[in-house]
N, C-alpha and C positions, 0 to 999 in steps of 0.2 A: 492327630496331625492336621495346622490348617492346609486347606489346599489354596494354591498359588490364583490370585485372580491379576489379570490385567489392567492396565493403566486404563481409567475411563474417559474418553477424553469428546468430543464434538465439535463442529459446527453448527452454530445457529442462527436461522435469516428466514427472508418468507419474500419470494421461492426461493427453494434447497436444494429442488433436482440438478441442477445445473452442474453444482458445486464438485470440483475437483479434489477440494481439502481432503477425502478421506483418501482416495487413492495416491496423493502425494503424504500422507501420513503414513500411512501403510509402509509406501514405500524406504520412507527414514526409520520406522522399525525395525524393518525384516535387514537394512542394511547395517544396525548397530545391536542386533539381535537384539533386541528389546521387544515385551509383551505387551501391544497397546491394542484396545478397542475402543475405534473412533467411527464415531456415527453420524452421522448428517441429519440432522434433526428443523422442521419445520416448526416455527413459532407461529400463532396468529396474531396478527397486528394488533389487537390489544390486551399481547398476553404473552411478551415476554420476559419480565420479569418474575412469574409466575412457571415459566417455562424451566429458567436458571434455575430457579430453588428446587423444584424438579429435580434437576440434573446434581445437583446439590446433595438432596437428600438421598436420592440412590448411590450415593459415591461418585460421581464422578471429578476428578481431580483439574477440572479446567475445559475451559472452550474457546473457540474462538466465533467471532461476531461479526454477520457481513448485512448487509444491506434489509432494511432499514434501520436496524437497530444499535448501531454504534455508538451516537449522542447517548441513548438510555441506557447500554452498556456502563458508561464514565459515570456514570450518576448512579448506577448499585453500587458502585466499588469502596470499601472503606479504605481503601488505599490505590493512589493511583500515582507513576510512573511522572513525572516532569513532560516530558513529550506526549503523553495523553493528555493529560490536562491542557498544555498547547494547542493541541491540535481541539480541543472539545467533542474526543469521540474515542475508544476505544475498540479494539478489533480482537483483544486478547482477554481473557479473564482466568483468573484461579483462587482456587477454593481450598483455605488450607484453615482448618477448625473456622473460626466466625467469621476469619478473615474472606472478604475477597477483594481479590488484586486486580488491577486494570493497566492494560499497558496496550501502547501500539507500534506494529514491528512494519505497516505499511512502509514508511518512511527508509528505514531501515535497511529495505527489502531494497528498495527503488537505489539507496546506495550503492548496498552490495552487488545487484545488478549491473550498475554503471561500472563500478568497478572492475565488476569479473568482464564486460563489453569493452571493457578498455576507452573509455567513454570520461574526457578528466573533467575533472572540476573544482580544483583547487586553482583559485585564481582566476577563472574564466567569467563572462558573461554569459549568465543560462535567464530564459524566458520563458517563468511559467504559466498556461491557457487554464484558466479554472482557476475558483476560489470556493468546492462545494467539499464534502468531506473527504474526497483522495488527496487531496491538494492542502489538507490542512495536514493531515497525517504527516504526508511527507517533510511539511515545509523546516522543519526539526534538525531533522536528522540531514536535511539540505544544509539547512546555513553551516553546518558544524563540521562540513567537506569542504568549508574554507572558500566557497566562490567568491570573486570580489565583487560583484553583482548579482541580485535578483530583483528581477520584477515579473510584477502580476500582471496578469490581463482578465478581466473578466468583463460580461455581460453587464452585471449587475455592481458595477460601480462599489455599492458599500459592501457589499460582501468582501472585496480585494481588500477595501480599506479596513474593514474588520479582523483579516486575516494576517494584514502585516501591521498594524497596530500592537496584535497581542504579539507576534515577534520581533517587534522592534527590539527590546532592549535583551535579548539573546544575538539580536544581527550583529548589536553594537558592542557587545562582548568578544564577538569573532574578526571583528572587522570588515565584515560584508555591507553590503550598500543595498536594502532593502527597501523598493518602494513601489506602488502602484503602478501601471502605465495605461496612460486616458486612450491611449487609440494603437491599433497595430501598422497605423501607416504612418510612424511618428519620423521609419527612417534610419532608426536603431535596429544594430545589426548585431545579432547573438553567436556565442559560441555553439551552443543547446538549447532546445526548445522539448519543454516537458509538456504532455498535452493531459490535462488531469477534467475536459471539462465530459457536459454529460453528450453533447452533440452527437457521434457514432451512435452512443448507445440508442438514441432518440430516433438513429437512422436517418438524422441533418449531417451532411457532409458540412466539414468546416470549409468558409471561406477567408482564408489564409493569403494575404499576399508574398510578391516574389520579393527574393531578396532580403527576408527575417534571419536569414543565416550565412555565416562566414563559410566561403569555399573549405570542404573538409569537416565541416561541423556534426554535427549529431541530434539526431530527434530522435526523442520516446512516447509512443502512447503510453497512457495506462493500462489499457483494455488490452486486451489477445483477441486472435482469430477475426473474424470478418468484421466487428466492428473496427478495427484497426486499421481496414486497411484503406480507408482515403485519406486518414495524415501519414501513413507510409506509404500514400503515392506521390502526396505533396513533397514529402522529405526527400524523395528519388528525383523528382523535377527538380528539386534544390541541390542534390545533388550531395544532398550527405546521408549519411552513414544513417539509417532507420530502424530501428526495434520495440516492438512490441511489449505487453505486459506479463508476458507468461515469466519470463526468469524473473519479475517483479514478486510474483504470485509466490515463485517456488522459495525466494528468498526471504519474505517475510515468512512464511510457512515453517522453514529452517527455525529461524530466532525463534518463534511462538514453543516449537519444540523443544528447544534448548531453554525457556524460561522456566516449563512445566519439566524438563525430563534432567536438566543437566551437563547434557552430552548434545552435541549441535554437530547434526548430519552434516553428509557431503550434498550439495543442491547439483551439481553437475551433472552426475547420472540419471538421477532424477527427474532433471530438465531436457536432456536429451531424447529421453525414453517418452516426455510427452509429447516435445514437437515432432516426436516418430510416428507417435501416435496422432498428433493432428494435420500430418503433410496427407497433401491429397494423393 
């Protein structure tokens, strides 16, 4: 008789301690009774590829891929997803005989967040900060919630223009209006403001002017917990509705689930039981 082994599944990035992915995996297990063991696993920076194969030849049937390795991700994959290839990064992989897959559910996540936040987007002017790899993930699975407007903001001028370049002609499919913007004091006034850049994490407070948002509007970091919280102070002075990345986090997490297992958790309880667990 064979005995029953579990779904093998990880996270791989450098640093990995940080990483919540196994305990919100865990948790979309034990709530679909499904048998998976997921491990958090540390890559060295010129050694993850070598890392996958790894993971590869012991069985494991998929990972997921966080910082720095997303770009080199899309580039093992002999098959990769329309919206990874977009974005130029993946955060998803699986491993099914020769094949590996590459996909990114980043974007995804940040929908289905909006979503479940009540947060609209079809038809709105949203404004998104950053053009580095959260922000490409996303910009996907954005245009295709139908906004009638996005634009970019970044730093670094050609990177924005890099970013909506390669989504131009999906903008123009949807009917969205996709375009760079040279300055934040141009004046133009948003329904939503996405903040995807790396500033918090750098521990630079963003300097944001007043009046980027329409009374009642909506701002998202990307990031959760204390790096989040000077654009969710900004967003309170403006006076709208502010949230964080964690139900981002639990919702891409969901889909990557559902690509490897099938069956696609509830993120509700799952999200609640963290921000329980991260209230002070």
């Amino acid at each position: 008789m064979t005995a029953h082994r579990p779904t093998r599944l990880a996270v791989v990035g450098h640093p990995i301690g940080h990483s919540r992915s196994p305990r919100i995996h865990a948790a979309f297990a034990e709530q679909l009774g499904l048998d998976v063991d997921y491990q958090a696993v540390l890559a060295p920076l010129d050694g993850f590829a070598r890392t996958v194969e790894r993971l590869r030849h012991e069985g494991f049937a998929g990972c997921n891929v966080t910082l720095p390795f997303k770009p080199e991700a899309l580039a093992l994959a002999t098959q990769a997803s329309a919206r990874a290839t977009l974005a130029g990064a993946a955060n998803t992989l699986g491993f099914e005989g020769d094949t590996v897959w590459a996909d990114n559910t980043d974007g995804v996540g940040l929908v289905y967040d909006l979503v479940a936040a009540r947060f609209p987007l079809a038809g709105k002017r949203v404004l998104m900060l950053g053009a580095g790899g959260a922000c490409a993930g996303a910009m996907a699975p954005l245009i295709e919630a139908g906004p009638a407007e996005i634009r970019v903001f970044n730093r670094s001028a050609d990177k924005a223009t890099a970013l909506v370049e390669r989504h131009r002609a999906l903008a123009q499919r949807h009917g969205v209006n996709l375009k760079t913007l040279g300055s934040l004091d141009s004046g133009a006034v948003y329904d939503g403001v996405i903040n995807g850049t790396s500033a918090a994490l750098g521990g630079t407070a963003l300097a944001l002017p007043r009046g980027l948002l329409k009374p009642g509007g909506w701002a998202v970091d990307m990031v959760y917990g204390a790096a989040a919280q000077p654009f969710l102070d900004w967003a309170a002075a403006e006076g709208a509705q502010g949230r964080d990345g964690l139900g981002m986090l639990v919702q891409q997490a969901a889909e990557a689930f559902s690509l490897w297992l099938g069956q696609r958790p509830d993120p509700v309880p799952v999200l609640a039981a963290l921000r329980a667990e991260l209230s002070p």
